[in-house]
ROSE-4610 file (N, C-alpha, C; in Angstrom, 1 decimal, always signed):
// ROSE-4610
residu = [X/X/X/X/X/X/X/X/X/X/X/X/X/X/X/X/X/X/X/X/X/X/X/X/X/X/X/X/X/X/X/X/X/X/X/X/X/X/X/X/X/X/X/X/X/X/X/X/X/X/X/X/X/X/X/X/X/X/X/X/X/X/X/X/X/X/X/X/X/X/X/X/X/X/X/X/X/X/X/X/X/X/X/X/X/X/X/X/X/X/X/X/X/X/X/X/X/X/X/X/X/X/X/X/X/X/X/X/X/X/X/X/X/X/X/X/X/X/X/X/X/X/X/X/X/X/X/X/X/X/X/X/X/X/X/X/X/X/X/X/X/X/X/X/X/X/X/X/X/X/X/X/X/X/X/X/X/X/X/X/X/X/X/X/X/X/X/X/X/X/X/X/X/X/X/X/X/X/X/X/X/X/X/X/X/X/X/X/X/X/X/X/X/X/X/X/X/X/X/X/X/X/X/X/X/X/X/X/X/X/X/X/X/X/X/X/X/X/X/X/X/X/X/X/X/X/X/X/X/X/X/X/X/X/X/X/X/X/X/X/X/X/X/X/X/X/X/X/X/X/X/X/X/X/X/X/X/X/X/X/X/X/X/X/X/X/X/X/X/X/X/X/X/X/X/X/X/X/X/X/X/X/X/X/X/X/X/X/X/X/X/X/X/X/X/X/X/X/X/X/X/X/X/X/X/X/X/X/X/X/X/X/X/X/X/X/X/X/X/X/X/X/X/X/X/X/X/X/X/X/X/X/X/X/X/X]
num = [1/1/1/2/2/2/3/3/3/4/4/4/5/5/5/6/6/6/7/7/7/8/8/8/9/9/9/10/10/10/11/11/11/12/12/12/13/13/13/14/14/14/15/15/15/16/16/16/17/17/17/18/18/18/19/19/19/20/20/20/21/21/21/22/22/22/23/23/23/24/24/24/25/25/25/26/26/26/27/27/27/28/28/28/29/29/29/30/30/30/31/31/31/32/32/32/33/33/33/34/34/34/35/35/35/36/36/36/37/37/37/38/38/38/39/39/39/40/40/40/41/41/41/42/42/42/43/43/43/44/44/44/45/45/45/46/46/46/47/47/47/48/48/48/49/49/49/50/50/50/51/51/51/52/52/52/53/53/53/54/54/54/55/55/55/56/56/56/57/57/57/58/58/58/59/59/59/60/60/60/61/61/61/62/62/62/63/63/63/64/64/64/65/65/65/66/66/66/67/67/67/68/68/68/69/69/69/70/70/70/71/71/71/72/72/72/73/73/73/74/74/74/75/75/75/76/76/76/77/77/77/78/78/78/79/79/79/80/80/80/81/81/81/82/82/82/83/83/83/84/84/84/85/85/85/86/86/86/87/87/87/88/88/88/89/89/89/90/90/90/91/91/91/92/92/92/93/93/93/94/94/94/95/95/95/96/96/96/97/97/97/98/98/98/99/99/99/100/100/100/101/101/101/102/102/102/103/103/103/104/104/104/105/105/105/106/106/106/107/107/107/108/108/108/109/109/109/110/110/110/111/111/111/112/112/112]
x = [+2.8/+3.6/+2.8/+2.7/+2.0/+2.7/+2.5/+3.4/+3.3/+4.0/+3.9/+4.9/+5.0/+6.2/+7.4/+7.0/+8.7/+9.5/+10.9/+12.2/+11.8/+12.7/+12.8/+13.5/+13.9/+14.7/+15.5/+16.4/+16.8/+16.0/+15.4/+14.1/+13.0/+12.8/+12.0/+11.7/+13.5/+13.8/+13.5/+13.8/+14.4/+12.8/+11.9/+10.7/+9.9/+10.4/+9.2/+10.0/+11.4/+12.0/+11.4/+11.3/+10.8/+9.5/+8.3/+7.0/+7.2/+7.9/+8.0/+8.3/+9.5/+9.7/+9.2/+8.4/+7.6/+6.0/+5.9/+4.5/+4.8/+6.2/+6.5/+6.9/+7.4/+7.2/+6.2/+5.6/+4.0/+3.3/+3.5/+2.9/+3.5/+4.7/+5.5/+6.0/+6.5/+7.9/+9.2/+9.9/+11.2/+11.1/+11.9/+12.1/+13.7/+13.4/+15.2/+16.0/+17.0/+17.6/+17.8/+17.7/+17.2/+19.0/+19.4/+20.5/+20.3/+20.9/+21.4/+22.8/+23.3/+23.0/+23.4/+22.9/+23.4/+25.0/+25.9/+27.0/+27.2/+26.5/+26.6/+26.4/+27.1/+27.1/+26.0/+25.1/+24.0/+22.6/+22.5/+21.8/+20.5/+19.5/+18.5/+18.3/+17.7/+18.0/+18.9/+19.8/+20.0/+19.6/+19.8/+19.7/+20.7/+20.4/+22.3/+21.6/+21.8/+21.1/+22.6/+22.4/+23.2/+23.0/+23.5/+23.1/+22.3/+22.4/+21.3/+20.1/+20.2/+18.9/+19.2/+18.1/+18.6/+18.9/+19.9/+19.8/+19.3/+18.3/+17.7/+18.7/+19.1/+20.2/+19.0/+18.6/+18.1/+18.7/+18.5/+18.9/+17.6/+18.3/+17.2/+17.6/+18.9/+18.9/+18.2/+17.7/+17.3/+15.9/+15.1/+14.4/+13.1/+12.1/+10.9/+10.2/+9.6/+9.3/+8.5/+7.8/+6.9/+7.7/+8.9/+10.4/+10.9/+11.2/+12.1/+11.2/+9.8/+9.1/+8.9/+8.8/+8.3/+9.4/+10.2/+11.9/+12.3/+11.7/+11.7/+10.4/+9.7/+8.5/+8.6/+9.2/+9.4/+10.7/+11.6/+12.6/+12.2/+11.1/+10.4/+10.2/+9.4/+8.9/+9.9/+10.7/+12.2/+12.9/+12.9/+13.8/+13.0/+11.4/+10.6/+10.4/+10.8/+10.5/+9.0/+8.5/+6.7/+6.3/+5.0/+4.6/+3.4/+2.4/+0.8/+0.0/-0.8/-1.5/-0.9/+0.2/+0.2/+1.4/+2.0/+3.2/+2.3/+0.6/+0.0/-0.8/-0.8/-1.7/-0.8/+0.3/+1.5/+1.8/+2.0/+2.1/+1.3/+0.2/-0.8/-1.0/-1.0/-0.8/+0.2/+1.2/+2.7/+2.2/+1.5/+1.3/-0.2/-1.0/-1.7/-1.1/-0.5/+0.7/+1.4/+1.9/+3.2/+2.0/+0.7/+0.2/-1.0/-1.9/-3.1/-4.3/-4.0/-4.7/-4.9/-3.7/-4.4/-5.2/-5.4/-6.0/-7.7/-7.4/-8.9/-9.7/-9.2/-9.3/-9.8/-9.1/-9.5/-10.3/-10.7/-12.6/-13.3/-13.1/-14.2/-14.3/-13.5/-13.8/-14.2/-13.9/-14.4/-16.0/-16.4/-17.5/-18.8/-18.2/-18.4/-19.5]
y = [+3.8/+5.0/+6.0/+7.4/+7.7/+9.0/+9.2/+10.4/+11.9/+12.8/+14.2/+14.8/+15.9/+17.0/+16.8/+16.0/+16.0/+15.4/+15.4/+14.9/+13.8/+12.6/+11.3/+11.0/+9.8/+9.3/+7.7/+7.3/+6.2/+5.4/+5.3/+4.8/+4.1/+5.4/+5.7/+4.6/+4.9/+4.3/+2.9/+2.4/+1.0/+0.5/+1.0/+0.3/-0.1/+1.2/+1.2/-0.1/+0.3/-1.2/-2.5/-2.5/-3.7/-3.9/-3.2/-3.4/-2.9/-2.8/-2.8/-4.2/-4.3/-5.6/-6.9/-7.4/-7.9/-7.8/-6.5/-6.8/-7.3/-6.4/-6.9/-8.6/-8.7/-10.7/-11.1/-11.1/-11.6/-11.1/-10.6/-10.2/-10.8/-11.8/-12.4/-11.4/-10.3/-9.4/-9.6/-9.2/-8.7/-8.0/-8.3/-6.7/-6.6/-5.1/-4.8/-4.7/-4.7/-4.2/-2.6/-1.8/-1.0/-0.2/+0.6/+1.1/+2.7/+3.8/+5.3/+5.4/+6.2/+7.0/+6.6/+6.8/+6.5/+7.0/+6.1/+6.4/+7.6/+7.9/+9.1/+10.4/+11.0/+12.7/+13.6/+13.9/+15.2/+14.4/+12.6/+12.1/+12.1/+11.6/+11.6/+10.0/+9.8/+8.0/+7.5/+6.1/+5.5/+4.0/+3.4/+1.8/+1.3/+0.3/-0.6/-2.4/-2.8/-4.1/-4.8/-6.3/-6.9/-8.2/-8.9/-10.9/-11.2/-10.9/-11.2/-10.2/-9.2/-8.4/-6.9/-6.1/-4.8/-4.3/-2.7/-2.2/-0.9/-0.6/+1.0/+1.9/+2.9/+3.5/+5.0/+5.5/+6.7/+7.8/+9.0/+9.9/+10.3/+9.6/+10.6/+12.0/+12.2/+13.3/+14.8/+15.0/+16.6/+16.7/+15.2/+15.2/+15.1/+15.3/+14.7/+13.3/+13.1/+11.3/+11.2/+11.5/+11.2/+11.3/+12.5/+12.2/+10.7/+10.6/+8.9/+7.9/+8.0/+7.0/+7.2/+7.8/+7.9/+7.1/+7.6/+7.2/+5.9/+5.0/+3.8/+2.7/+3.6/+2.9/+3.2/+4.1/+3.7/+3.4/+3.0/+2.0/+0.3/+0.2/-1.3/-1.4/-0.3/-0.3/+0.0/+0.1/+0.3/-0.7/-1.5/-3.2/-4.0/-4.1/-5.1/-4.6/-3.4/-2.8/-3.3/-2.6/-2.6/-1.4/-2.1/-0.7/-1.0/+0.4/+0.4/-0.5/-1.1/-1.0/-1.7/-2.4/-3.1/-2.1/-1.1/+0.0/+0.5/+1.6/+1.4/+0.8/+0.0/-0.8/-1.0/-1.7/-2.1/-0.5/+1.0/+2.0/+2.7/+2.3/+2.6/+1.4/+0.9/-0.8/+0.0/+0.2/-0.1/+1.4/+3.0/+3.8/+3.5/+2.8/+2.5/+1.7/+1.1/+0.4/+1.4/+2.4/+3.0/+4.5/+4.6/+6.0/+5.5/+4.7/+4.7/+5.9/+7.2/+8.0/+7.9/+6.7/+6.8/+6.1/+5.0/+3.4/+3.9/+5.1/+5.9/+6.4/+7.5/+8.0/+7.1/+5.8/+4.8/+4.2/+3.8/+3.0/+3.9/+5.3/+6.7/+6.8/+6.9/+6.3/+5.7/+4.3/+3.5/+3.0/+3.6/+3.1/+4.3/+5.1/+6.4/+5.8]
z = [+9.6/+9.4/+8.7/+9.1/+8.7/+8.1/+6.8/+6.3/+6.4/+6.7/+6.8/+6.8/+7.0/+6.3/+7.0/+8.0/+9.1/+8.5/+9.1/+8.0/+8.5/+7.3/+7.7/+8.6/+9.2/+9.8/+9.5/+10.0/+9.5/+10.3/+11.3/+11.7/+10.6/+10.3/+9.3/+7.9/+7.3/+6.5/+6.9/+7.5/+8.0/+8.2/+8.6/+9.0/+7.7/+6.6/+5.2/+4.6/+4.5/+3.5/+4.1/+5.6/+6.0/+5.8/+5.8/+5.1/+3.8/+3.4/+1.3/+1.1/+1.8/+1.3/+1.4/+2.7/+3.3/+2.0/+1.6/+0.9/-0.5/-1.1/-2.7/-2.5/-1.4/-1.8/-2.0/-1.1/-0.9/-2.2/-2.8/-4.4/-5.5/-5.0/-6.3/-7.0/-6.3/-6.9/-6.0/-7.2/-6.5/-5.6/-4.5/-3.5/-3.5/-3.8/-3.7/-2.5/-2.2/-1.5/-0.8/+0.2/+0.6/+0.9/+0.6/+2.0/+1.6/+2.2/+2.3/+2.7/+2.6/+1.0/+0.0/-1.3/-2.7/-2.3/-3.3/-3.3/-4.2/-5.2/-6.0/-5.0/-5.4/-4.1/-5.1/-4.0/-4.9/-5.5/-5.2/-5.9/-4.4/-4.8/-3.9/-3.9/-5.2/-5.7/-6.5/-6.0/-7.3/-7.0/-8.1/-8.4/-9.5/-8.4/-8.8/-9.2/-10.4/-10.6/-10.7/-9.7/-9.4/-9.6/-9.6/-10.1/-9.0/-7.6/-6.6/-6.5/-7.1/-7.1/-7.3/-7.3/-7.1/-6.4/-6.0/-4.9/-5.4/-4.0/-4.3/-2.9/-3.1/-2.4/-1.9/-1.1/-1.1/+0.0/-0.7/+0.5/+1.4/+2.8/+4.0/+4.7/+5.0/+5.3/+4.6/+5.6/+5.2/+4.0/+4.3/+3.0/+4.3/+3.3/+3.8/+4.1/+4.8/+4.6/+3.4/+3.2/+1.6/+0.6/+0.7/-0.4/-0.3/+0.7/+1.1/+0.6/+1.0/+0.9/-0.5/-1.0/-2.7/-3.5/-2.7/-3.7/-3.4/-2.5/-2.3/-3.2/-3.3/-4.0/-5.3/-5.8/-7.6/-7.7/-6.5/-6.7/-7.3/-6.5/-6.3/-7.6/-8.1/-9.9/-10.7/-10.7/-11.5/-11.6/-10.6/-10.0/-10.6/-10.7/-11.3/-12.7/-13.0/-14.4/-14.9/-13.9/-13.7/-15.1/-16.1/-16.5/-16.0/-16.7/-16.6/-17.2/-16.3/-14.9/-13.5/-13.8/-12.7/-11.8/-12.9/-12.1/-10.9/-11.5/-11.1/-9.4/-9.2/-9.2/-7.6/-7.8/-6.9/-6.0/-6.9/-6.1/-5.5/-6.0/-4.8/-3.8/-3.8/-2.6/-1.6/-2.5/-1.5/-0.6/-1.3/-0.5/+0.7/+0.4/+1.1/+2.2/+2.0/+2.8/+4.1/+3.7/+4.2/+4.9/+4.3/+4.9/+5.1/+6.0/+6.4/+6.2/+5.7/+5.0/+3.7/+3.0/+1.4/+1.6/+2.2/+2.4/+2.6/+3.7/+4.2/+2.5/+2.2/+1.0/-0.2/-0.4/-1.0/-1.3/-0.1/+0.2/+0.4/+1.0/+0.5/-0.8/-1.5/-3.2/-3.6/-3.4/-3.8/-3.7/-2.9/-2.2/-3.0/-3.1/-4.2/-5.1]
C-alpha cells in the first residue's frame, strides 16, 4: 500500500488493520481491534480498552491515507502502551510495513 494524498478508503482501512495486525502478533504484541468511525462525533481517533483487548476506532472519511494510517499506528502504541525505543522501533516497522517508500529510504540510510 503505498501512501499519498488521496482520501482513504474503507478498502484502505481494512487492508492496513489486516497487515497491522498480522505484523504486531508476529512481534508478540497486542493487536487491537480496528473499526470506523469512532463513536465520538468530531473525533478522528479513539481507543476503547476492553477485557478482550483494545479497540482503535478511526475516522476515514474525508481524511488522507497517511492520516488513517498514522491513526492506526499510534493506536497499536497506545494499546501496548509502548515507550522509547521500542514505541520507536515498532513505528517505523509498522510504517515500513504500510509504505514501501519508507522501507526504500531506510536501507539508503542505512547503508549510509
Amino acid at each position: 500500500m503505498l501512501v499519498s494524498m488521496q482520501t482513504a478508503s474503507t478498502v484502505d482501512f481494512a487492508q492496513a488493520a489486516r497487515s497491522i495486525t498480522r505484523h504486531v502478533r508476529s512481534r508478540g504484541l497486542s493487536a487491537p481491534s480496528f473499526r470506523c468511525p469512532p463513536r465520538l462525533v468530531g473525533a478522528d481517533r479513539t481507543i476503547r480498552r476492553r477485557p478482550a483487548g483494545a479497540v482503535v476506532s478511526v475516522r476515514v472519511r474525508d481524511r488522507p491515507v497517511a492520516g488513517v494510517l498514522s491513526d492506526m499506528i499510534e493506536g497499536v502504541i497506545v494499546a501496548n502502551q509502548l515507550a522509547s525505543p521500542q514505541s520507536d522501533r515498532v513505528r517505523a516497522d509498522l510504517w515500513a510495513l504500510l509504505d514501501p517508500s519508507v522501507k526504500e529510504s531506510r536501507g539508503a540510510r542505512d547503508a549510509a
